[in-house]
C-alpha positions in Angstrom: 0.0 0.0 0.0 1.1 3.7 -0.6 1.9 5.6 2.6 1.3 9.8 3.4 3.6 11.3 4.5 3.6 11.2 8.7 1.0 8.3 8.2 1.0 5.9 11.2 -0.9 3.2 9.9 -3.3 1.8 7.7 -5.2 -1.5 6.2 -4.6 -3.6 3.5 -7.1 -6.2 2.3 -5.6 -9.7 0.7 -7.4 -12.7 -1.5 -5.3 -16.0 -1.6 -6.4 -18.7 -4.0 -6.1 -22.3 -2.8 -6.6 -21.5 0.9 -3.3 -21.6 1.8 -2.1 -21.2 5.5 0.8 -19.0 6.1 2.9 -17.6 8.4 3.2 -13.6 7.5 5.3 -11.3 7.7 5.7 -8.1 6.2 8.4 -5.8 6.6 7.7 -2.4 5.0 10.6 -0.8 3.3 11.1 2.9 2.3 9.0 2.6 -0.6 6.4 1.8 1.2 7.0 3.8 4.5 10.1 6.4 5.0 10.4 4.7 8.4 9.3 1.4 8.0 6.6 -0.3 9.6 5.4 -4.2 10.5 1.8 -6.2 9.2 0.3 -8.2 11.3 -3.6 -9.5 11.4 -6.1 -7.3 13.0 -7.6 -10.0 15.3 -4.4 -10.8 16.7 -0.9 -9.5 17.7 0.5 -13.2 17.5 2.3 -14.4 14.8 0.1 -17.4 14.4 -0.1 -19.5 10.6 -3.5 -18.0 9.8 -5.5 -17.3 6.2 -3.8 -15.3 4.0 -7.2 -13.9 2.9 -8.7 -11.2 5.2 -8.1 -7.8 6.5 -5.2 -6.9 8.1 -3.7 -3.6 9.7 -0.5 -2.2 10.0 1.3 0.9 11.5 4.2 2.8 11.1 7.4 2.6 13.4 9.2 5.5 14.5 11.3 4.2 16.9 15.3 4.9 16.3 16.1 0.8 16.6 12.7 -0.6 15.5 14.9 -3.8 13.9 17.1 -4.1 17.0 17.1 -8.2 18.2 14.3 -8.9 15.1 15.6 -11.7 14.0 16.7 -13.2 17.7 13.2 -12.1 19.7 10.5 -11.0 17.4 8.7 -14.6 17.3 8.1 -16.2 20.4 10.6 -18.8 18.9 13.6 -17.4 16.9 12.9 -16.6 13.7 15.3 -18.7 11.6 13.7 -21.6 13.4 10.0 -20.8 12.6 8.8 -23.9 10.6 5.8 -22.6 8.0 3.9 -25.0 6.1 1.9 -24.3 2.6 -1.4 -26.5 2.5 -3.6 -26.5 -0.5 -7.3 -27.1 -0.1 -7.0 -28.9 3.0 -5.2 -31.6 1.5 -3.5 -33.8 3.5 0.5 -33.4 3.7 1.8 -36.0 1.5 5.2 -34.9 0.7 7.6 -31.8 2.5 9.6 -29.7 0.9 12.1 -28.3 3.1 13.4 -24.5 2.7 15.5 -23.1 5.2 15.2 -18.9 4.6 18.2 -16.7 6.2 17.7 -13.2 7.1 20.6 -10.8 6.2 21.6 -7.3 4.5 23.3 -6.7 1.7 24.7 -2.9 1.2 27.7 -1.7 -1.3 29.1 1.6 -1.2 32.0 3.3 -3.7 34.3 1.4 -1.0 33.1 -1.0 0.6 30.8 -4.4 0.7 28.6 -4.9 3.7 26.7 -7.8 5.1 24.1 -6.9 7.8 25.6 -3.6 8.5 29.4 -4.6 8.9 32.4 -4.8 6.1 33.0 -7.7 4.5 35.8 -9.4 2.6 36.0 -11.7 0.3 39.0 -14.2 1.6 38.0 -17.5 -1.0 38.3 -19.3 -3.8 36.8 -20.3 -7.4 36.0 -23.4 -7.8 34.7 -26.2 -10.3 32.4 -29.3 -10.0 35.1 -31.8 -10.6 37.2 -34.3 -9.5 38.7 -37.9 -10.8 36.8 -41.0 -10.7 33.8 -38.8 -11.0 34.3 -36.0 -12.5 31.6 -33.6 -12.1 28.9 -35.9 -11.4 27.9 -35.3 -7.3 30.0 -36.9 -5.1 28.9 -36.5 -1.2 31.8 -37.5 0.6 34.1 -35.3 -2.3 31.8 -32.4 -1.1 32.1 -32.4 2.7 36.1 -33.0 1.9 35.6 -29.8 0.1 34.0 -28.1 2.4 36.0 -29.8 5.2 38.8 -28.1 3.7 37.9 -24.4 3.1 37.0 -24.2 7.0 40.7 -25.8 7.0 41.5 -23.2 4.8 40.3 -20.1 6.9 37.9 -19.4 3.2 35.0 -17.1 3.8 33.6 -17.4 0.3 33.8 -18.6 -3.0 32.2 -17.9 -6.9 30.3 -20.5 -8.4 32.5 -20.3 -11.6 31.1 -20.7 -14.0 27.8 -21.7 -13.8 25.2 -22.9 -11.1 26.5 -25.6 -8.8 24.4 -28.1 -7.6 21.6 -27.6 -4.6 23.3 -30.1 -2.4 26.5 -28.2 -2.6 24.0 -24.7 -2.4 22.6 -26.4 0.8 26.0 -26.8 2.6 26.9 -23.1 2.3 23.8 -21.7 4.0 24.6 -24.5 6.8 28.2 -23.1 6.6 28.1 -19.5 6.5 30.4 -19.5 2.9 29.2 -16.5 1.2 28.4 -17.0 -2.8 28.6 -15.1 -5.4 26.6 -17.0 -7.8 27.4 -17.2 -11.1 25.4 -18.5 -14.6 26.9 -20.0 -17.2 27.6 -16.8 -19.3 31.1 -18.0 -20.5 32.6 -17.7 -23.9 31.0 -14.5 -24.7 33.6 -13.9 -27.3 32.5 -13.3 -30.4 29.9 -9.9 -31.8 27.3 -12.4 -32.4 27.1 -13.3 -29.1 26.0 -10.4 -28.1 22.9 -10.5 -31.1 19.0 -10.7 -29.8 19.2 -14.8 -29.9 21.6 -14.6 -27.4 20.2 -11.7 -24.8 17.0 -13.6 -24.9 18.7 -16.5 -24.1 20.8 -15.1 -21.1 17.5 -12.5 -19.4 15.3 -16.7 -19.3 18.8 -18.1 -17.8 19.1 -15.1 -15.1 14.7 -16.0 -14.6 15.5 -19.8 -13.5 19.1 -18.9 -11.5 17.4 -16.4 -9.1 14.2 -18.6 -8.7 15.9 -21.0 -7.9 18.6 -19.6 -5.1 16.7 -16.8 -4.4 16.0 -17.4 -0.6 19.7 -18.1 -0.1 21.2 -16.3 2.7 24.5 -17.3 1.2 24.0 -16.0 -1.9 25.1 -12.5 -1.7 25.3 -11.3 -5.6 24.6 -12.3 -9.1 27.4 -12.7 -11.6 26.3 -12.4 -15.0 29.2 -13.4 -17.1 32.8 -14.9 -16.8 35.5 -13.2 -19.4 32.7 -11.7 -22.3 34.5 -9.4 -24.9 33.2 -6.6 -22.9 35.5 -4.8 -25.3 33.0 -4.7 -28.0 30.4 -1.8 -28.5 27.4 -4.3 -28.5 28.4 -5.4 -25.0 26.9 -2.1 -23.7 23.6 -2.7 -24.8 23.7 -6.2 -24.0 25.0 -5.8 -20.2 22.9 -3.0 -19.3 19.4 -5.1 -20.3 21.0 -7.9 -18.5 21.7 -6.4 -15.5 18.4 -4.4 -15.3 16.6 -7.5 -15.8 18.2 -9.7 -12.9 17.9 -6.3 -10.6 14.2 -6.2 -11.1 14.1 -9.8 -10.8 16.0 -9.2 -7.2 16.5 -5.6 -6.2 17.8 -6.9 -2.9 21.1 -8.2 -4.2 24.3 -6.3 -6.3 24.8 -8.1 -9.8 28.0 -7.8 -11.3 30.3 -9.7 -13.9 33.8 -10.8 -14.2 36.2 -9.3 -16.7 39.6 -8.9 -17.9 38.9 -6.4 -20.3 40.5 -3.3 -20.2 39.7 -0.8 -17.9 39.5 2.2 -20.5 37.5 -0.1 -23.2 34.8 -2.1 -21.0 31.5 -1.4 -22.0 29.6 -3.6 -19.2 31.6 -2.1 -16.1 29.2 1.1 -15.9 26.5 -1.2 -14.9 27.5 -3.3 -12.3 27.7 -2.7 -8.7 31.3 -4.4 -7.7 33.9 -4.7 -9.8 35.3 -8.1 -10.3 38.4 -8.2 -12.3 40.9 -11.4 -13.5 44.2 -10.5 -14.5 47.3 -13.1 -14.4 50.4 -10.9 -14.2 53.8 -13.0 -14.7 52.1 -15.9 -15.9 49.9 -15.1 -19.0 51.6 -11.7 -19.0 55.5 -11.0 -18.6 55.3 -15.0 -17.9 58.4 -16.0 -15.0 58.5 -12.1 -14.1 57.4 -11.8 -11.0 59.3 -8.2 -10.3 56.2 -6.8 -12.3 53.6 -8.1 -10.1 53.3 -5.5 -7.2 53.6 -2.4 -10.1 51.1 -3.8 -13.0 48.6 -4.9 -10.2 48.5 -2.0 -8.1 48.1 -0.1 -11.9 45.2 -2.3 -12.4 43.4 -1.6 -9.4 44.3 2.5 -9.4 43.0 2.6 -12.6 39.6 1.0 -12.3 39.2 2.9 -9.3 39.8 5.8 -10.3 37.6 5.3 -13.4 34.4 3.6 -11.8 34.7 4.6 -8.1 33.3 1.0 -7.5 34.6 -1.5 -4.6 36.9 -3.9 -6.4 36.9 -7.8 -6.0 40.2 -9.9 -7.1 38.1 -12.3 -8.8 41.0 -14.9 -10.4 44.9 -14.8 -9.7 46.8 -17.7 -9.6 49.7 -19.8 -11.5 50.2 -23.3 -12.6 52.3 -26.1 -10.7 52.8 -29.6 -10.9 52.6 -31.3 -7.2 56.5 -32.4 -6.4 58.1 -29.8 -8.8 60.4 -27.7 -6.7 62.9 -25.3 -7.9 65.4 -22.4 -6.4 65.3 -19.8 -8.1 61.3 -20.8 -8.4 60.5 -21.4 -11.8 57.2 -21.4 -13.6 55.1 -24.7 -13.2 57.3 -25.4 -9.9 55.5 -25.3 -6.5 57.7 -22.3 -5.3 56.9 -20.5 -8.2 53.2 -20.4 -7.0 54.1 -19.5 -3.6 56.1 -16.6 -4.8 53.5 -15.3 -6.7 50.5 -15.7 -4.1 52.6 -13.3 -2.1 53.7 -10.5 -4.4 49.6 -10.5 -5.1 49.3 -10.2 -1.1 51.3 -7.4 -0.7 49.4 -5.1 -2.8 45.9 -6.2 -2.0 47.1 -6.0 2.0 47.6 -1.9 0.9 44.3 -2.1 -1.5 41.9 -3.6 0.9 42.4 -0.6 3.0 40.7 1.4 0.8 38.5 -0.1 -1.9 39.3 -3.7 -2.8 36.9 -5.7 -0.6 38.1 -9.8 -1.9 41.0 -11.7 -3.2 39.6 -15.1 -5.1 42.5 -17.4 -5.9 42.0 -19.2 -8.9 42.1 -22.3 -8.3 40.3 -24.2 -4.8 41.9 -27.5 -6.9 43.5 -28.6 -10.0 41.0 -29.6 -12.7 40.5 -31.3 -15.8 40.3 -29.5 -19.5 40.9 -30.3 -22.9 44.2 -31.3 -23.7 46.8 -28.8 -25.1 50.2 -27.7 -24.9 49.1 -25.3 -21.9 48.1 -27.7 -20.3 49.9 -30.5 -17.9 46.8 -33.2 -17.2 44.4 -30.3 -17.0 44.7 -26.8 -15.4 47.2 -26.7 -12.4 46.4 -23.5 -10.5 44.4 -25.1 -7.8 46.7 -25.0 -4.2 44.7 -29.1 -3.9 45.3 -31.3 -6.1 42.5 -32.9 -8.1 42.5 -35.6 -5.3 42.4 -32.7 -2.6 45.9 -32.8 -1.5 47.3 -29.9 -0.5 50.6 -28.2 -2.9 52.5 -25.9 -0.6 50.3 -22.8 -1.8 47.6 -23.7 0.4 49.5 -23.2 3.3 50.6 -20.0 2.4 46.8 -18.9 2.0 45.8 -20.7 4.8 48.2 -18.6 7.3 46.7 -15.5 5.2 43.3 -16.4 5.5 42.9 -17.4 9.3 45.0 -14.0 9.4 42.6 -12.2 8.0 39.6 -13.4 9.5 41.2 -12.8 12.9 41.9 -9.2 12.0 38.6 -8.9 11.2 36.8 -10.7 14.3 34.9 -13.1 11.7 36.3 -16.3 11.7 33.8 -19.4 10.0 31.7 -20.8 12.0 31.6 -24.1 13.6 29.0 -26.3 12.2 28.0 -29.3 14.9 25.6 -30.8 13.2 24.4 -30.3 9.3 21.5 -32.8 9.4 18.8 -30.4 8.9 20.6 -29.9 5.4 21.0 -33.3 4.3 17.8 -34.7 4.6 
């Protein structure tokens, strides 16, 4: 309903087909009140599962910390733990679908990232569905070694690169408290006819089912549109600003962005997003066995887009290649001390960075995985700091040390799941 101004209440009528039997809860946000406001049925304070259909009243909340303890005290029974059940008709429950629903705030500024109020950074990884034996079919003991090992690893978060992962896996990192930035499979957007009508029509349907489908997430804390597009090209304007627009009316609540590794100067999709998320591979891909150049081309990087978008800026992929048991002094490329070396010069500069607008550092990769073979490639792509069988290379004790640094420094350190059994029924 539309609110005067200095209104302190009102009543809104509501018809629900099928007689369903919810419980309700309404927050009103500024659009609907400048100072918010809570709906509740006429006949009764309670927060009772009642008809949908009906009158009900509502009022207007002045008071400086109306949201204080909501979540904890508001129910008579904490509000994360309210079970609510959809019946249709009267029928008989024959089947449960279980949906656990977080509650949470999501807020970026030109500087910052922040969940429920407080800064956040990003201290995680990319990852990909697949290991041997298996590959990327779903593997339940694989997954809780997985995520066995980013609490190991002190990781706060990770992107679903590069396209959806699988519910079960969605399901562990509400239980776990790893944030997501969820990503669709809008990869290989290389060429000017991927950017034609075919293909937008194609990518607004895949942003519909994404957000339907992991849009009560509490994990889930932004969209990702597109991994590496040729965001170079003048269609990619057009194409990036629909896109966007489209998955921000489909969820205003969350920031959208994409990853690139475009130039700063010449990408036509970075005015529309919300964070900046940027892959660059200095002294591998680039100047490849410098790694002198690191701490002067990444610092550059970030000045640059900074200075261009005034947008907070993630790390999305860094990383280089090494083969488990190659060692080498001086470090050499492909040898494990290379990678180390590396990691490190990329650590110095975001340690300076993430004091002012880089809010996350994303190594690329949580584990080695397979691709198509090529003269790139040794048995598939190397970066991870696990092998493909989850062993650890000697990176992952360098991030680990960083991570649990981190997450000290910043008083949030992963939580300690004790039992995860309401998730894996």
């Amino acid at each position: 309903p539309k609110m005067a101004a200095g209104a302190s209440g009102g009543m809104l009528r509501l018809a629900m087909a099928g007689g369903c039997r919810v419980l309700l809860l309404l927050a009103l946000g500024r659009a609907a009140a400048p100072r918010g406001g809570m709906l509740y049925p006429r006949e009764t304070p309670s927060r009772e599962r009642k008809e949908l259909g009906g009158l009900w009243s509502f009022r207007a909340d002045f008071s400086p910390g109306r949201d204080a303890g909501f979540v904890q005290s508001w129910y008579r029974q904490p509000l994360r733990q309210v079970k609510m059940e959809a019946q249709a008709n009267g029928a008989l429950l024959e089947d449960i679908y279980t949906l656990p629903v977080g509650i949470r705030t999501i807020h970026v500024t030109s500087s910052q990232f922040l969940i429920n109020g407080k800064p956040f950074y990003f201290h995680g990884v990319n990852k990909h569905e697949d290991a041997d034996i298996r590959g990327k079919g779903l593997d339940w003991p694989l997954i809780m070694k997985d995520f066995n090992l980013l609490r190991w690893l002190g990781a706060n978060s990770f992107r679903t690169s590069h396209y959806p992962y699988a519910e079960e896996i969605m399901d562990l990192c509400d239980a776990y408290g790893i944030v997501v930035i969820d990503e669709c499979p809008g990869v290989g957007i290389k060429m000017p006819e991927s950017f034609g009508n075919k293909s937008l029509q194609h990518h607004l349907v895949v942003m519909e089912e994404l957000i339907h489908r992991d849009k009560n997430r509490p994990s889930v804390v932004m969209w990702s549109v597109a991994n590496e597009p040729a965001s170079e090209l003048p269609p990619a304007a057009y194409y990036f600003k629909t896109v966007i627009a489209h998955t921000k009316a489909l969820d205003p609540s969350r920031p959208v962005t994409f990853v690139t590794d475009a130039n700063y100067a010449l990408d036509h999709g970075a005015p529309y997003v919300d964070v900046i998320c940027v892959n660059s591979y200095f002294s591998w891909y680039h100047d490849p066995g410098h790694l002198e150049v690191i701490p002067l081309q990444l610092t550059t990087q970030f000045e640059n887009w900074y200075k261009t978008y005034q947008k907070p800026i993630i790390q999305s992929e860094y990383g280089a290649d090494s083969v488990p048991g190659l060692h080498s002094d001086p470090p050499l490329m492909f040898s494990e001390e290379y990678q180390k070396a590396l990691l490190r010069e990329y650590h110095s500069v975001f340690d300076k960075k993430r004091k002012e607008y880089v809010i996350g550092e994303l190594i690329w990769n949580f584990a080695d995985f397979m691709t198509n073979q090529g003269t790139t490639r040794v048995l598939g792509n190397k970066k991870g700091i696990f092998t493909r069988q989850r062993q650890p290379k000697s990176a992952a004790f360098v991030l680990r040390e960083r991570y649990w640094k981190i997450a000290n420094e910043s008083s949030c350190l992963p939580p300690i799941i004790k039992s995860h059994t309401l998730f894996l029924k």
